[in-house]
C-alpha positions, 0 to 999 in steps of 0.5 A: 500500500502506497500512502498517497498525498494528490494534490488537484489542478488550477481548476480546484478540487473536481470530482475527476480528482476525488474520482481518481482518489477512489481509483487509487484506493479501490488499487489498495493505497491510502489517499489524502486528497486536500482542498486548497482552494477552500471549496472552490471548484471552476470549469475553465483555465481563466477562471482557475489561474484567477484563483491561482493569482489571488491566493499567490504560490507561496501560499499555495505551497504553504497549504500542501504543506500543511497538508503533508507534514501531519502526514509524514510519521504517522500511520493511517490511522494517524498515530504517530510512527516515528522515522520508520513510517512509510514515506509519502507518494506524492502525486498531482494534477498540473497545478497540483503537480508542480506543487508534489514536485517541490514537496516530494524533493524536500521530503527525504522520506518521499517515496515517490512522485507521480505527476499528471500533466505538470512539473516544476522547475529544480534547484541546480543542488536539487539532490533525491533519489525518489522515482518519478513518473510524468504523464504529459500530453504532446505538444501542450502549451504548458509543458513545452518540448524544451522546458521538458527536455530541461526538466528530464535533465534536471531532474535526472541530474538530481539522482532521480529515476525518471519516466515521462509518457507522453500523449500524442494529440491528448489536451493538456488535462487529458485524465479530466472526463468533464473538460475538453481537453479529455482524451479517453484513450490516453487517461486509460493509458496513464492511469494504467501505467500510474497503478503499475508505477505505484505497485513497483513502489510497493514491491520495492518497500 
């Protein structure tokens, strides 16, 4: 069982990410799924970068943070642990991504980060060796052809095991049924390939 925190897009907490929550369960894993948009919920990317805006990154940042660390060294049932708890996967949407990506590479008990549609940029002394796996549509105007190349290298420079699948002709929240950017068949293959990641994960316990 992998202990997953999955942090949502831009758009807020969408009922594709409490349904994605449920499909990581119903595979066996623990999942926290924090709102940090208080309960707001939007349909277009306008109106969520809004919201992104106003509420400002750092702050953002600060509330996955508040959501992680109750997290780190407890048990499930939220007794405390201690050093020997399994670490967080880490795991998110876009948005959400970006954000996993900076808590995962601060957390030395991550176990590792799953990232739909999103990353963030990496410190040049950025050192972890948790495995990575990306999900990113092709092309996708917010995860260019160079940033990713840039990323990849990063990342993998920081110790890193990296997988990136990408999604030909996919829009860029390809796993988000309700939006238009939804591509059926590539949200198949994502979550397909996202189960056998975090069972890997598991094995490696």
């Amino acid at each position: 069982m992998a202990r997953i925190l999955l942090l949502h897009s831009a758009y807020g907490l969408r009922p594709a990410v409490r349904t994605a929550a449920d499909r990581l369960r119903a595979a066996g894993h623990e999942v926290h799924v924090p709102d940090l948009y208080d309960g707001r919920v939007v349909d277009t990317v306008e109106e969520g970068m809004a919201i992104k805006d106003e509420i400002g990154t750092e702050e953002l940042l600060r509330r996955a943070v508040a959501a992680a660390v109750p997290l780190i060294g407890t048990t499930s049932s939220g007794n405390g642990a201690g050093p020997d708890a399994p670490g967080l996967v880490y795991a998110g949407f876009s948005l959400g991504g970006a954000l996993a990506q900076n808590l995962a590479l601060a957390d030395e008990t991550a176990r590792g980060l799953l990232l739909f549609h999103g990353t963030s940029d990496i410190l040049d002394d950025a050192a972890t060796s948790v495995p990575v796996q990306l999900h990113v549509a092709e092309p996708d105007p917010f995860e260019t052809e160079d940033w990713l190349n840039a990323w990849y290298l990063r990342m993998r420079r920081a110790g890193a095991d990296v997988e990136v699948h990408r999604y030909r002709g996919a829009g860029h929240l390809f796993t988000d049924p309700d939006l238009p950017d939804h591509d059926a068949e590539a949200a198949a293959q994502a979550w397909a390939a996202a189960l056998d990641f975090l069972a890997d994960i598991d094995a490696d316990a």
